[in-house]
DRENVO-824667 format. One record per residue: residue number from 1; x, y, z of N, C-alpha, C in turn. Coordinates in steps of 0.02 Angstrom, whole numbers, plus 32768, in hexadecimal, padded with zeros to 4 digits. Layout:
DRENVO-824667
(NUM (X Y Z) (X Y Z) (X Y Z)) ...
end
This chain:
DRENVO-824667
(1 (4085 93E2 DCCB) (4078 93F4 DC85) (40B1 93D9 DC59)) (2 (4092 93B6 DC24) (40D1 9392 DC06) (40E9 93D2 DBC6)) (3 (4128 93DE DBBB) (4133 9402 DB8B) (416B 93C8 DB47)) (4 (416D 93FB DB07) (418B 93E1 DAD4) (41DB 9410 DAE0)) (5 (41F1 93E9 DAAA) (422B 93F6 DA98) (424B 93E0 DA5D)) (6 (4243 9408 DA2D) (4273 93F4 D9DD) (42AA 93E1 D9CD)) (7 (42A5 93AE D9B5) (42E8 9378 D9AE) (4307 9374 D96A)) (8 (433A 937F D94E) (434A 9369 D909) (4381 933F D902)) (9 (4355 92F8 D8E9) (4366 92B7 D8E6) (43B0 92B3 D8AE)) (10 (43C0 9267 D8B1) (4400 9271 D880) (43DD 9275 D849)) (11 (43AC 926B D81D) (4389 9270 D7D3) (437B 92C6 D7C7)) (12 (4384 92DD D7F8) (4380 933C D7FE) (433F 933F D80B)) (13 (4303 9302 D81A) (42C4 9319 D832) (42B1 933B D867)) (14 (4282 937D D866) (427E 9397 D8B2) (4248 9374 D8C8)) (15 (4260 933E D903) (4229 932A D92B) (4219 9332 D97D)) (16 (41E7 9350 D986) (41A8 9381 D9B5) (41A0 9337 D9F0)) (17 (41DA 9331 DA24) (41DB 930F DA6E) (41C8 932E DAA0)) (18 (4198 92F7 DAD1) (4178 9302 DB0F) (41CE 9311 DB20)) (19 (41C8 9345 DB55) (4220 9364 DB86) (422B 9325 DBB4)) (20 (4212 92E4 DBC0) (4226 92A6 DBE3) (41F6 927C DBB6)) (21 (41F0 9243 DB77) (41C2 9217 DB53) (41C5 91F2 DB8F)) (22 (4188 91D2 DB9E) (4186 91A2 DBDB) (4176 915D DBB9)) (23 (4168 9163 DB72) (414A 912F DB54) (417C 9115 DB0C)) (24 (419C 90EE DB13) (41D0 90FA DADA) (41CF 90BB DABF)) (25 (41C5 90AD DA77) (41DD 907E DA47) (4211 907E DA33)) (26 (4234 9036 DA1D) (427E 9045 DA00) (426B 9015 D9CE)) (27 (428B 902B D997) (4293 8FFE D95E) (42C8 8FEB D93B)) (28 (42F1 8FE2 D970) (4345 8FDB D962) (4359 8FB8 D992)) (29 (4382 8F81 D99A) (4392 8F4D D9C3) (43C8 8F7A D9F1)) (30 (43F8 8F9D D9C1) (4442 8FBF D9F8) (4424 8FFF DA15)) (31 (43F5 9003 D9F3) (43DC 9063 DA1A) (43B3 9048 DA61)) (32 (43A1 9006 DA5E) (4369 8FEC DA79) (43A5 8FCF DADA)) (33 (43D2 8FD3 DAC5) (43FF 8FAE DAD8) (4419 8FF8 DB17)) (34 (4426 9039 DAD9) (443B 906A DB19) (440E 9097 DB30)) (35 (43CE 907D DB15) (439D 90B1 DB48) (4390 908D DB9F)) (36 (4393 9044 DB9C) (43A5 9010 DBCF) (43DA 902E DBD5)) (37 (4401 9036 DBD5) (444B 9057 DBF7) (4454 9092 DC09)) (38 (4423 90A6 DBEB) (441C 90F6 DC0F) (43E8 90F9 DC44)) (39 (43D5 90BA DC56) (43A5 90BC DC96) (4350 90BE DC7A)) (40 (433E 90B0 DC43) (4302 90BD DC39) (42D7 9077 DC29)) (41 (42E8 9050 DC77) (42BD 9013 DC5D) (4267 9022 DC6B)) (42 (4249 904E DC8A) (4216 9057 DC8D) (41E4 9078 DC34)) (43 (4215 909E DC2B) (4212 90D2 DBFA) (41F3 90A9 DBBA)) (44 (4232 9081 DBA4) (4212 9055 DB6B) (41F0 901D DB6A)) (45 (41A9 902D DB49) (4185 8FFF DB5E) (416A 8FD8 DB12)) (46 (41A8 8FD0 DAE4) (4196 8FA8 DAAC) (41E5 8F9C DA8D)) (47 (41E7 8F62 DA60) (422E 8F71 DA43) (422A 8F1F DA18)) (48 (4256 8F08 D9ED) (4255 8EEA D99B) (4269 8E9D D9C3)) (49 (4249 8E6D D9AA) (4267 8E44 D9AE) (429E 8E22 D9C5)) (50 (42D0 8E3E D994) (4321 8E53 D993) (434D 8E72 D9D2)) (51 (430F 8E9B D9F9) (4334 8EAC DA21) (4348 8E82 DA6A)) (52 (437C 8E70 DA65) (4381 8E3A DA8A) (43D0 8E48 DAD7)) (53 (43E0 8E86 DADB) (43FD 8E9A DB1A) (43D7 8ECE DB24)) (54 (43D8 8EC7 DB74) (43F1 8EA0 DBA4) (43AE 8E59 DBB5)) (55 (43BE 8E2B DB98) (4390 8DED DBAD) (4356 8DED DBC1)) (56 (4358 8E08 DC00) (4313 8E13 DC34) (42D9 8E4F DBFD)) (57 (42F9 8E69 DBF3) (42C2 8EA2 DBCC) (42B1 8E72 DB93)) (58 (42E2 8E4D DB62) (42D0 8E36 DB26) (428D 8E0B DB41)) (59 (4291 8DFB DB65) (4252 8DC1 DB8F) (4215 8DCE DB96)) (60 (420F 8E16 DBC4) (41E0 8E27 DBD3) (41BB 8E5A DBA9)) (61 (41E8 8E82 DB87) (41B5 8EB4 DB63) (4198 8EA8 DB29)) (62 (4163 8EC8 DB15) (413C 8ECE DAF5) (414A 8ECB DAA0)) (63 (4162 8E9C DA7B) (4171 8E97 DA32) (414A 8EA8 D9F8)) (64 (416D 8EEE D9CB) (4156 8F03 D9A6) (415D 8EF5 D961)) (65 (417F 8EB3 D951) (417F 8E93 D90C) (41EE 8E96 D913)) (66 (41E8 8E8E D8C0) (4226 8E8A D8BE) (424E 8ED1 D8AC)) (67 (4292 8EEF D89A) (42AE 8F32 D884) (4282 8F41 D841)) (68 (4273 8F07 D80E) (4267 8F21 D7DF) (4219 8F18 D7BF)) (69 (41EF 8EED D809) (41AE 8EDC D809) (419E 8EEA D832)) (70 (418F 8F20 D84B) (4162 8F4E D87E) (4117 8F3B D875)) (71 (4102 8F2F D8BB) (40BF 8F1A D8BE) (4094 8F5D D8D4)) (72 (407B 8F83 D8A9) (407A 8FC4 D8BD) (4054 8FD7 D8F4)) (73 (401D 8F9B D8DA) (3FD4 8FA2 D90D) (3FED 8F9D D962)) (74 (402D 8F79 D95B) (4042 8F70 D99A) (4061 8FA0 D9C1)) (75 (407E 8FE0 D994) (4099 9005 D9B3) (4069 9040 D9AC)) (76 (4035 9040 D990) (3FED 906C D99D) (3FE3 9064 D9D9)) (77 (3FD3 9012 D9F0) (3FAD 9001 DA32) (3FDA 9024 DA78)) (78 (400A 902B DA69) (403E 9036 DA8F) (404E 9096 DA9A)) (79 (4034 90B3 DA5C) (401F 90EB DA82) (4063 9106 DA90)) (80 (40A1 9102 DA5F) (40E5 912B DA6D) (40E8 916A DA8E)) (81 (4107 918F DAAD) (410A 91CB DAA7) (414A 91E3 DA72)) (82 (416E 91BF DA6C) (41B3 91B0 DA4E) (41C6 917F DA2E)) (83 (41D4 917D D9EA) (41DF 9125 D9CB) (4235 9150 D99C)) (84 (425B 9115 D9B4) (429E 9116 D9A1) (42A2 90E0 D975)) (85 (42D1 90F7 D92D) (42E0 90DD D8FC) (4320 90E0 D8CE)) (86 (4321 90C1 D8A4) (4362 90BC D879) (4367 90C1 D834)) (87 (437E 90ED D810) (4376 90E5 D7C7) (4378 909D D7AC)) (88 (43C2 9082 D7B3) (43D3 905A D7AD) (43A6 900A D7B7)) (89 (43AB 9000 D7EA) (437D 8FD3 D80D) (432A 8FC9 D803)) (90 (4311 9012 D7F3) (42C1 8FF8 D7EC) (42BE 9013 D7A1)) (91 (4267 9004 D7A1) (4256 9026 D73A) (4240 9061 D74A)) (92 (424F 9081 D703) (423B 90C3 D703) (41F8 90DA D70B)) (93 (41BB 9099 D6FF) (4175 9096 D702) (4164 90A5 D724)) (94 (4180 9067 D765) (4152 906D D795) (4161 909C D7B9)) (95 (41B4 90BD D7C6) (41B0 90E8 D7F0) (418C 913B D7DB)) (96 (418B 9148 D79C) (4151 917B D78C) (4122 916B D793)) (97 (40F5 913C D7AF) (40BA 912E D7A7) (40CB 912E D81A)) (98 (40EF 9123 D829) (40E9 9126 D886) (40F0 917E D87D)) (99 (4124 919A D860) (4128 91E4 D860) (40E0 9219 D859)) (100 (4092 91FA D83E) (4078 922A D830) (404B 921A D86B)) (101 (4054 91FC D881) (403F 91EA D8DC) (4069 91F5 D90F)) (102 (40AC 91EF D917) (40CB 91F3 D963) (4118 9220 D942)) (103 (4137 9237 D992) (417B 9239 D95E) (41A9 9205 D96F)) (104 (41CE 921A D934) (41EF 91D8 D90E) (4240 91FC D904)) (105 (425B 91EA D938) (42B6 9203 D935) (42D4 91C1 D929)) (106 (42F9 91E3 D8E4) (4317 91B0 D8B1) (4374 91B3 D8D4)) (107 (4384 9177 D8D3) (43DF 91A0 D8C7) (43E4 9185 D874)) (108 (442B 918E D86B) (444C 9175 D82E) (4494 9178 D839)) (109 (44A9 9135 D83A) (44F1 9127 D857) (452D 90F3 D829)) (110 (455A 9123 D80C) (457A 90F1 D7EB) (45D6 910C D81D)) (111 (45C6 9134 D83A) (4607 9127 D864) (460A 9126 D8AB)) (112 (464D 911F D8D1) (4646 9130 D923) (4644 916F D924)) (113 (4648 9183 D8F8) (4643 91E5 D90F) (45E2 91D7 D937)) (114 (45CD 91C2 D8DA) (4581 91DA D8E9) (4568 91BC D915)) (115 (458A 916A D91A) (456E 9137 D951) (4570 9166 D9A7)) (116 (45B0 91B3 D9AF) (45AD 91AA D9EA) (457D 91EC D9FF)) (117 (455C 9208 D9C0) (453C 924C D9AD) (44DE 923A D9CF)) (118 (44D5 91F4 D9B1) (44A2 91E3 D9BD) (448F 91D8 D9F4)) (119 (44D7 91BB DA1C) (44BC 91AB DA67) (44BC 91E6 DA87)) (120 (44D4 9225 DA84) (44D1 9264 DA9A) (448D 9277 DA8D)) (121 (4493 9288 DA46) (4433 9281 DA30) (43FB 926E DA5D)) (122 (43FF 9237 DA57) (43CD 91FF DA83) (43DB 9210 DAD8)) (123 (43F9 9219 DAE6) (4411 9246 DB2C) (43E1 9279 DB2F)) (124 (43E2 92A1 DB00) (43B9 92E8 DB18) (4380 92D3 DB1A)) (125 (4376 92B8 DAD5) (4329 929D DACF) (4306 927D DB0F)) (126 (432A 9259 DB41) (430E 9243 DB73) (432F 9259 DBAD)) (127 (433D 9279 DBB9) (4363 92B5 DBE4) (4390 927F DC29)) (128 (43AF 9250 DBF0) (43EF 9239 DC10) (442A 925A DC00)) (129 (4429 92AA DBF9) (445C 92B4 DBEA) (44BD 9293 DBFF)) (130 (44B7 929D DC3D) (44F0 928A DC65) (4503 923F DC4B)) (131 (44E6 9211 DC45) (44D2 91CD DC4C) (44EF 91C3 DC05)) (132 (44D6 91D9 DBDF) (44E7 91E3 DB98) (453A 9212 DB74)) (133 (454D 9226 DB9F) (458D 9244 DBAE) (45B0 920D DBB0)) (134 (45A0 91F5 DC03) (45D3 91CF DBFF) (45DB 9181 DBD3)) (135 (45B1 9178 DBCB) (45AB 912D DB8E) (45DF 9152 DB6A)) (136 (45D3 9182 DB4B) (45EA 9188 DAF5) (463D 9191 DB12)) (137 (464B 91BD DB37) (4687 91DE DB57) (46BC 91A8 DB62)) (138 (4699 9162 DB79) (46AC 9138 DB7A) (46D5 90FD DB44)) (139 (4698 90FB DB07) (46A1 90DA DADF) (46DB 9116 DAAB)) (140 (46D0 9156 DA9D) (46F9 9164 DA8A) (474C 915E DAA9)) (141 (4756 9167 DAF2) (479B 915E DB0F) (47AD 9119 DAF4)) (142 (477D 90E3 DAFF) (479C 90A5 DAED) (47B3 90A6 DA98)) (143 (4793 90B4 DA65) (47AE 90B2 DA1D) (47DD 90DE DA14)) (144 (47F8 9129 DA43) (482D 9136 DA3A) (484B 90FA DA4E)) (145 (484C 90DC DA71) (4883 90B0 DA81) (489D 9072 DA4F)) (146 (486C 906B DA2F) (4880 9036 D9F3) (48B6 9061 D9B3)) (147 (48E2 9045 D9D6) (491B 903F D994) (491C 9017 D968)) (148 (490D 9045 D923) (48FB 901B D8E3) (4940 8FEB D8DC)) (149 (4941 8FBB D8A8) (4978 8F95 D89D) (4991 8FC1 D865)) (150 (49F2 8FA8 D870) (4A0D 8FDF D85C) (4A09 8FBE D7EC)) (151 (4A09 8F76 D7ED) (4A0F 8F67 D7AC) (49C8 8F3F D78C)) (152 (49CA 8F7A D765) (4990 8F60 D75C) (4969 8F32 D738)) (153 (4934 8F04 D730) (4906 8EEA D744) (48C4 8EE7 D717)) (154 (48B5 8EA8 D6EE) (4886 8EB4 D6C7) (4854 8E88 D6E3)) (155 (4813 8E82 D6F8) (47DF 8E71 D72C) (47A4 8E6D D6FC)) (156 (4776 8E3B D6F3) (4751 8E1D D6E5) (471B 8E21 D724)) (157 (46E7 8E42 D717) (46B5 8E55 D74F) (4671 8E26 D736)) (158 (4661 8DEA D739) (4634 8DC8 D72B) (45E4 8DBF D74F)) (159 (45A7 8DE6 D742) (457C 8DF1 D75F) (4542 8DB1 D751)) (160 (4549 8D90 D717) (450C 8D6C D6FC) (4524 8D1B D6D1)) (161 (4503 8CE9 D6D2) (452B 8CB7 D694) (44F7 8C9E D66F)) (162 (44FE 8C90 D62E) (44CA 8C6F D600) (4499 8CB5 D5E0)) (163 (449C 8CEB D5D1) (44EC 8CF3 D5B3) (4517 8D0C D5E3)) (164 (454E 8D10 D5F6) (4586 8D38 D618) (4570 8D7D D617)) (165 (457E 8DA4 D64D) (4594 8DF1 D646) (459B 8DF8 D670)) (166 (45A9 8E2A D66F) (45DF 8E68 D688) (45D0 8EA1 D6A4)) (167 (45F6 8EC5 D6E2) (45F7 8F00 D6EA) (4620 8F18 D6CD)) (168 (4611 8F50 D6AF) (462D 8F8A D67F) (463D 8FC0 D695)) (169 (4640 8FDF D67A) (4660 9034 D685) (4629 9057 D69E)) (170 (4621 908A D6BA) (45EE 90B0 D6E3) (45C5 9094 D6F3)) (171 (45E7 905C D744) (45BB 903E D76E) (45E1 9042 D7A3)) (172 (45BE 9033 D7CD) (45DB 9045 D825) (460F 900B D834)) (173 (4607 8FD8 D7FF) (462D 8FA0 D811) (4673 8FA8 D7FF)) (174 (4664 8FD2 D7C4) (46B9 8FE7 D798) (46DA 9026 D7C8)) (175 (46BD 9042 D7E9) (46C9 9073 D809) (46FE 9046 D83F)) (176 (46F5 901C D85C) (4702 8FFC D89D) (4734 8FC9 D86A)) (177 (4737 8FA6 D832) (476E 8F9E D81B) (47AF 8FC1 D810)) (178 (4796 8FF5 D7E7) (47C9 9031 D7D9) (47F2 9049 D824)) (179 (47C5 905D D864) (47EC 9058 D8A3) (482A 9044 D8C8)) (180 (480E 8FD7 D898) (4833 8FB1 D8B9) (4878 8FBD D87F)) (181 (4889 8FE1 D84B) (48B3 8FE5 D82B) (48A0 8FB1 D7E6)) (182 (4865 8FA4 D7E7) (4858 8F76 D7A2) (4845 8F98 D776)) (183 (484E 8F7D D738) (4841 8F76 D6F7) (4805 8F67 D6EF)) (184 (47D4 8F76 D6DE) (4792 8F5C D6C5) (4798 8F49 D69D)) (185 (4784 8EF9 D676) (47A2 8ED4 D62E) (4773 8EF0 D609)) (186 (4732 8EF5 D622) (46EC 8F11 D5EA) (46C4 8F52 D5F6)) (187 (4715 8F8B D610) (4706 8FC8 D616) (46FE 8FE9 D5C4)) (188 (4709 8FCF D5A1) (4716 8FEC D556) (46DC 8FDD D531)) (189 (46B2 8FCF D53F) (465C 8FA7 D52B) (463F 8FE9 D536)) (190 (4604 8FF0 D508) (45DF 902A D508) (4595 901F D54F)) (191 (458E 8FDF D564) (454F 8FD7 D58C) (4576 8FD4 D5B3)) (192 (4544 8FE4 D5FF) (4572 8FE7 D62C) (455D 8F97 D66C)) (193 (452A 8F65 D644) (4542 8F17 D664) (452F 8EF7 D619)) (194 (457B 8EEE D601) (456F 8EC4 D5AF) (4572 8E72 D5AF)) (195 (4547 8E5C D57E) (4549 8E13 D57B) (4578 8E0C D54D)) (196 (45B3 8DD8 D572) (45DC 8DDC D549) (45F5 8D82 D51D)) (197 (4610 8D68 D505) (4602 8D20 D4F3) (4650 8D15 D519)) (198 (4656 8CD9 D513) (4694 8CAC D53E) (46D9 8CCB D4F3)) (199 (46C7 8CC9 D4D3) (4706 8CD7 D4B6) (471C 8D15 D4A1)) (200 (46E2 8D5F D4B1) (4704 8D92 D4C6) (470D 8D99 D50A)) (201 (4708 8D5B D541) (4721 8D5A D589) (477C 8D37 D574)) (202 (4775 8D2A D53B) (47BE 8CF1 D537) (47DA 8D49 D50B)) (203 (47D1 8D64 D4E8) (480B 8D7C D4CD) (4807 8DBF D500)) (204 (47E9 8DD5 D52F) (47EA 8E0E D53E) (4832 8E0E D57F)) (205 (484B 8DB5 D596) (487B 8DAD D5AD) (4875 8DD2 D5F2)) (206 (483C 8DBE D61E) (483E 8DE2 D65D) (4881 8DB7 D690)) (207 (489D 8DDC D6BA) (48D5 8DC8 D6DC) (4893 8D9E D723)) (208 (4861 8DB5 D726) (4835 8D9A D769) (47F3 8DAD D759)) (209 (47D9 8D6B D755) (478B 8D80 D74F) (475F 8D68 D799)) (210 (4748 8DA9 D7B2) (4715 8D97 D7EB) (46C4 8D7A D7CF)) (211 (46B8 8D61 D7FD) (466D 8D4A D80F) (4644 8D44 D823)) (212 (4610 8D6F D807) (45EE 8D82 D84F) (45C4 8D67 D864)) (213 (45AF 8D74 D8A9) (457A 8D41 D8CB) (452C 8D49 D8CA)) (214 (4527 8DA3 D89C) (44E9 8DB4 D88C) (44ED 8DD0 D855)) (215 (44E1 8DD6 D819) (447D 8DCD D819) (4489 8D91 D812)) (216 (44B5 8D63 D7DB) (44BF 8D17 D7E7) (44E4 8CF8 D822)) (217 (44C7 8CC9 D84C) (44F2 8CAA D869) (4504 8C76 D84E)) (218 (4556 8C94 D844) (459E 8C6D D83B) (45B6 8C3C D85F)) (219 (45C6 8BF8 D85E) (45D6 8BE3 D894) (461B 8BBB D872)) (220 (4636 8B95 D8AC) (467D 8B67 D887) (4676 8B4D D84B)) (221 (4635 8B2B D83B) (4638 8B0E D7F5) (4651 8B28 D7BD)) (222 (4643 8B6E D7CF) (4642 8BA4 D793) (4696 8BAE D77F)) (223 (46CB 8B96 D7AD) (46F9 8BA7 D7B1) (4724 8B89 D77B)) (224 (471E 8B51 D770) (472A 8B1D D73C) (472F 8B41 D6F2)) (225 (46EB 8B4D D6EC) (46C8 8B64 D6B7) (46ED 8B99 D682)) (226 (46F7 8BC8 D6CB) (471E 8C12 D6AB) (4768 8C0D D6AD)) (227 (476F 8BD4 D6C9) (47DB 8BBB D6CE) (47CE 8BBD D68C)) (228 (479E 8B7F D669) (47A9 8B74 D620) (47B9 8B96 D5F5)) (229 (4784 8BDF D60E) (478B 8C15 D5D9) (47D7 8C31 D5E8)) (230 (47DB 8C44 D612) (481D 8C6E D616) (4841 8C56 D650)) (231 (4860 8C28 D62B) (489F 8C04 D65A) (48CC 8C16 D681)) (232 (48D7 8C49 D666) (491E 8C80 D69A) (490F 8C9D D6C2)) (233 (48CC 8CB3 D6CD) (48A9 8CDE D701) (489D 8CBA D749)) (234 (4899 8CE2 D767) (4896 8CD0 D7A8) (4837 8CD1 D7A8)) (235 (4806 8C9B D7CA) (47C2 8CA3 D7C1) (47B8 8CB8 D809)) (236 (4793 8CE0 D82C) (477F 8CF1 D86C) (4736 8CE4 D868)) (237 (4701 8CC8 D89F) (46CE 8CD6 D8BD) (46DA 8D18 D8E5)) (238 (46A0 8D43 D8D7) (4698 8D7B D8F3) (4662 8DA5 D90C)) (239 (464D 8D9E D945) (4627 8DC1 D968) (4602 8E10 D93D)) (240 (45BE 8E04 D934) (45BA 8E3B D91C) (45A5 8E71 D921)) (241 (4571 8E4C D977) (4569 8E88 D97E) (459B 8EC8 D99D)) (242 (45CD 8EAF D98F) (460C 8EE0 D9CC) (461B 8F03 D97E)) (243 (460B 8EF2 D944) (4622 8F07 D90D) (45F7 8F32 D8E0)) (244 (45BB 8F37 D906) (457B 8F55 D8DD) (4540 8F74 D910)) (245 (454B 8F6B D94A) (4516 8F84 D966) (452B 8FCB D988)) (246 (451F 9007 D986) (4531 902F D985) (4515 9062 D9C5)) (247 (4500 9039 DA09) (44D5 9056 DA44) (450C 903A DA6C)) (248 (4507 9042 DAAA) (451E 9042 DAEB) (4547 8FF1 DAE4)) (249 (4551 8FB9 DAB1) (457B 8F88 DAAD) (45C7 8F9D DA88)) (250 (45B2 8FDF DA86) (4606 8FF0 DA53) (4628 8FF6 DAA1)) (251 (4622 8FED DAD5) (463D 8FF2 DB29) (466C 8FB6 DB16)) (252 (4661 8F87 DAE5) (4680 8F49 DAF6) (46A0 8F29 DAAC)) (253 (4697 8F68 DA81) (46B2 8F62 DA3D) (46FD 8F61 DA3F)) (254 (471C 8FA1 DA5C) (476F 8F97 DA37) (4783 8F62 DA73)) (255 (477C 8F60 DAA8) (479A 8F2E DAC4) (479C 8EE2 DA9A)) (256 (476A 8EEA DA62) (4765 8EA4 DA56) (4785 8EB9 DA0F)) (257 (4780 8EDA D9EC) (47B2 8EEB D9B2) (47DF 8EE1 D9C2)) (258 (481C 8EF7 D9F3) (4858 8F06 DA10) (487A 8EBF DA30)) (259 (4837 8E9A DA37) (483B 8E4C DA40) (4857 8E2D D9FF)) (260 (4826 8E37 D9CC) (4830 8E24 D981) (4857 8E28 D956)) (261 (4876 8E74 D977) (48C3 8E72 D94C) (48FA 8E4D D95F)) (262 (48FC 8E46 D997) (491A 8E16 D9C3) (492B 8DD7 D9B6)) (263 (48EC 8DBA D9B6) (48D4 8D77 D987) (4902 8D5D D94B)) (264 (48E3 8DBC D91B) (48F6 8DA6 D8D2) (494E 8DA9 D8C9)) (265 (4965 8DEC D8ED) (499F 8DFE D8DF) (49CF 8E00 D908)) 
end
């Protein structure tokens, strides 16, 4: 006999779970990432485009559009018992429109606090509890270990080009800056990813502007480009998803921060 169990998601929704979902959608590339890490390759049997670790799954399973183009009909056919989501990451449409059919556990993550709340979350929800312990237990021992830099540091977090922007202030990305002891240059912006033009990238005088490798991929060319703008700075290519994905790859985040300061300083 299958029973429920009431869940309240990070959006404060109470959502009504089978006590094991055997049938699970993900609509988030990093959530998609530690339910595979929590052992549930049978379990999910749909997931975005995007979601692309661990390889072998990106291959074989069943594709339900993109984070922010959900093919809905597809995840009808599919018959969830469980569909996992992201404020952030998907629209507010479609996921009220999957909610008045299946449930629909949202997170909402703009720090490692919440990033390590969710994987606890998502633990119960699929009764990896233990499994889900130790991931997070983990990733938190390692970011104690990152010692911020002691002088500080004005950082240019570059997400997009044509126009330029930015991660901003209340995002998971500034969170994991602030960590490394940085300065966020376009923490003082009221949006939190602003388009910003090349010559408020020139007076805002970042000491290091990173680059990331997603949602735009950045590559050497780009490097040139942004010397121009701000000559004194140090330009980094930068891995992003170790900088934004907020599931079972933060295992391999500060080691690679802790790399970076290294690098820079």
């Amino acid at each position: 006999m299958i029973t429920n169990q009431v869940h309240i998601d990070q959006m404060g929704n109470q959502v009504i779970v089978p006590n094991k979902p055997l049938r699970i959608v993900s609509l988030v590339p990093s959530q998609t990432e530690l339910l595979y890490s929590l052992g549930l390759t049978d379990e999910v049997v749909g997931q975005t485009l995007f979601c692309i670790h661990p390889k072998v799954m990106h291959l074989v399973q069943p594709r339900i559009g993109g984070t922010k183009k959900l093919d809905l009909d597809k995840i009808r056919a599919l018959n969830p018992s469980l569909i996992i989501g992201n404020k952030e990451e998907n629209t507010r449409e479609q996921i009220e429109e999957l909610q008045k059919e299946f449930p629909v556990w949202m997170s909402d993550i703009q720090t490692l606090n919440q990033a390590l709340e969710m994987i606890s979350s998502i633990g119960d929800l699929v009764q990896k509890q233990a499994k889900a312990q130790e991931i997070s237990s983990q990733i938190l021992s390692d970011f104690n270990g990152l010692v911020r830099t002691e002088t500080p540091q004005k950082c240019l977090y570059l997400i997009w080009r044509e126009p330029w922007m930015a991660a901003g202030n209340n995002t998971f990305i500034n969170d994991l800056l602030e960590r490394m002891g940085l300065q966020n240059a376009m923490s003082h912006l009221p949006t939190r990813y602003p388009a910003i033009s090349a010559k408020e990238i020139e007076m805002a005088e970042p000491n290091c502007v990173f680059l990331s490798s997603e949602p735009y991929p950045f590559k050497e060319k780009h490097l040139a480009e942004l010397k121009n703008i701000c000559p004194h700075a140090q330009i980094k290519l930068v891995d992003g998803e170790l900088f934004s994905w907020y599931g079972s790859r933060l295992l391999h985040s500060a080691k690679y921060l802790k790399n970076l300061q290294d690098d820079l300083f």
